[in-house]
N, C-alpha and C positions, 0 to 999 in steps of 0.2 A: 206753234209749239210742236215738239214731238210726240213720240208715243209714249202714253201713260206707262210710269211701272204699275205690276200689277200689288196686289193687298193681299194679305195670307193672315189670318187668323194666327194667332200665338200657341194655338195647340195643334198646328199643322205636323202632317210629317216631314222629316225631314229631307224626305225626297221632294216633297214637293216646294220644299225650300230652297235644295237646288236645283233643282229644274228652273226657277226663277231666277234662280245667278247663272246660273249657263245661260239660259235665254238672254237677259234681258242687262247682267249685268249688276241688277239690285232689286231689292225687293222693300214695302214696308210691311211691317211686323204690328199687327194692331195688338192693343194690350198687351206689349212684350213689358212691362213693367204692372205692378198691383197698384190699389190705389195707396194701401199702406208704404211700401217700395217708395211710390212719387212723394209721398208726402216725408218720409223721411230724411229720403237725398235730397229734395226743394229744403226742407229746415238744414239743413248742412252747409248751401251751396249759398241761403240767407245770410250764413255767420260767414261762410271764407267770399262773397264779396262784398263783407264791410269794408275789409281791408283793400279792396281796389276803388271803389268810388271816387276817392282824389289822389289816387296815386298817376306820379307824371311817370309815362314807360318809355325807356333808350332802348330803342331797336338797334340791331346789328346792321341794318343794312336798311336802303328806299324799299326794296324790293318784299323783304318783312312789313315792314312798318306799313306799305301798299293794302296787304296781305290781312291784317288786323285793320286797319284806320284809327280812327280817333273817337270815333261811335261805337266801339264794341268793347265791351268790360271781357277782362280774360283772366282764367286761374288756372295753374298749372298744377300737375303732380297730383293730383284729385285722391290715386288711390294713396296717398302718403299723408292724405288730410281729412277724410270722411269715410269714417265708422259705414255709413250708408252703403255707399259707392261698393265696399268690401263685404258686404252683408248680401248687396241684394244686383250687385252690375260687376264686379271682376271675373265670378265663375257662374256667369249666369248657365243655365243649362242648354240653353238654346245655342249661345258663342258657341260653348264646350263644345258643340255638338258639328255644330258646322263647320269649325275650328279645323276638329277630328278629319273633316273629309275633304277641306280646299288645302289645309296646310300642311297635311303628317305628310302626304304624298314627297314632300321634299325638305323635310326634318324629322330630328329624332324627337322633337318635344317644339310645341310656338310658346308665343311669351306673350307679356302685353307688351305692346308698342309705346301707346301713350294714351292717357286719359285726362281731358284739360274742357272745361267750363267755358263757353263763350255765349255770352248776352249782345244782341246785335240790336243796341238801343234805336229811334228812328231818328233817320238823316244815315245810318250804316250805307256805306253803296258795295255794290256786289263784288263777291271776290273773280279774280281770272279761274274762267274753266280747267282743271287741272287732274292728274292723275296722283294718288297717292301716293304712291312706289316711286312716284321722279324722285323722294327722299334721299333713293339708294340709286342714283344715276348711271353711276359707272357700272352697275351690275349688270354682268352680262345675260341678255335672255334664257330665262328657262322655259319648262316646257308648261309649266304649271304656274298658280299664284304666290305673291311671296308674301301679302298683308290679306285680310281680310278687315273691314271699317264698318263704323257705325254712326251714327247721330239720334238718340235718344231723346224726345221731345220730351223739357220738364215743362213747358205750356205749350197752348196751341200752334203748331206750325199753319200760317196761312201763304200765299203769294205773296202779299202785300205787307206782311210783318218780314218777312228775309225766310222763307223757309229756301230748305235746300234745294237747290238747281239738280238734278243729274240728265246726264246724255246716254238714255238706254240704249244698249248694245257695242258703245262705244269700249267694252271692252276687248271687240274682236276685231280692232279697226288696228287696219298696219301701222307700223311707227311712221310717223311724221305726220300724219291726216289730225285738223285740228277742228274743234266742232265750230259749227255756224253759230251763233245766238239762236235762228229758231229750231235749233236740236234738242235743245236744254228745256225740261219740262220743271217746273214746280212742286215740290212735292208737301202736299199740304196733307196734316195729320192733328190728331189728338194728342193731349198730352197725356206719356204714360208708353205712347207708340214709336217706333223704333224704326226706321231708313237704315239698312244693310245694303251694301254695296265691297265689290270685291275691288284692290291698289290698283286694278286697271283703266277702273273706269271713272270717268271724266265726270266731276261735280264742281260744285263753289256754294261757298252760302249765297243768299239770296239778297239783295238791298233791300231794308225797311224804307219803304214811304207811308208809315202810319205816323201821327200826329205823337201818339201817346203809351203807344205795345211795344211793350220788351221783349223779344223772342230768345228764348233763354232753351240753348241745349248741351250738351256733353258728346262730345268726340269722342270713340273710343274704338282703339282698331288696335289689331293682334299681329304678328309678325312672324315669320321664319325663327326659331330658337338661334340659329347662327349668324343672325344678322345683329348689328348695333341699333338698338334702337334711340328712339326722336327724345325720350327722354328715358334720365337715371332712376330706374325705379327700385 
């Protein structure tokens, strides 16, 4: 495996927050959520996946449908459906904040990109390593970020439940270098705790091989104001 990201306290500065994305590419954020927060958005995220537990999903393409599998429950539009989500994770201060110094650099104002619910029930097998920003493919390189992402743990992130994969540093690897499998570390977290990682660096969820754990988190990543974002919010 490769090298660990490192762990910052949720009342860190924010230099030393990026100092962690410059280095390494991403960081977790321990208690970036309260336990009232957790328990609010988990009762939210309880009522909007009733509605997906025997819903059959037509993907667009192999290549989606890869991407999800058939073991991962998914809800979309998050902030269009939980009171929570808009209370206590759309302007959290911490984004705001980092937001403020990866993204103003090359916009007048970012936005959210997209914020979407994935339960990566066991038998999930892991997604391809990938960079966020492939969203926006044809965009021509800039000098700077154009998403800044997240994965929000509403239960325990382990290894072996599907927690997130990332390849630290991979955000300063030339175009076309693709990562090995043992680049990709694990990142195992509490719930409540929060994985920040900038559109360039290379993650995937993780495959559950647990018999019985749901590994249940929230996506949510911010974007250039002048870009189209992944969903209509």
């Amino acid at each position: 495996m490769g090298e660990q990201i490192p762990t910052i306290r949720s009342d860190a500065s924010d230099e030393a927050m990026l100092a962690a994305l410059d280095e390494f590419g991403a960081v977790m954020i321990d208690e970036f959520l309260s336990r009232e927060a957790l328990d609010a958005l988990n009762r939210d995220v309880d009522r909007l996946m009733e509605s997906e537990r025997d819903l059959e999903r037509d993907f667009p393409n192999e290549a989606i449908a890869g991407f999800f599998g058939d073991a991962v429950r998914h809800v979309t539009g998050v902030a269009g459906k939980s009171k929570a989500f808009n209370d206590h994770v759309l302007c959290h201060p911490r984004y705001l904040s980092i937001c403020d110094r990866v993204l103003l650099p090359n916009c007048a104002d970012y936005q959210l990109n997209i914020a979407h619910v994935m339960e990566r029930c066991p038998g999930s097998e892991a997604q391809f390593l990938h960079r966020d920003e492939w969203v926006w493919k044809r965009l021509p390189k800039l000098s700077g970020e154009v998403q800044l992402a997240s994965l929000i743990a509403l239960n325990e992130f382990t290894p072996e439940n599907g927690g997130t994969l990332v390849v630290p540093g991979s955000h300063r690897w030339e175009e076309g270098r693709y990562p090995e499998p043992h680049e990709a570390v694990a990142v195992g977290m509490p719930a409540g705790s929060a994985v920040v990682y900038l559109g360039s660096t290379f993650h995937a969820g993780g495959s559950n091989v647990t018999n019985d754990v749901v590994r249940r988190g929230i996506h949510v990543s911010y974007s250039l104001g002048w870009l189209r974002t992944e969903e209509n919010n």
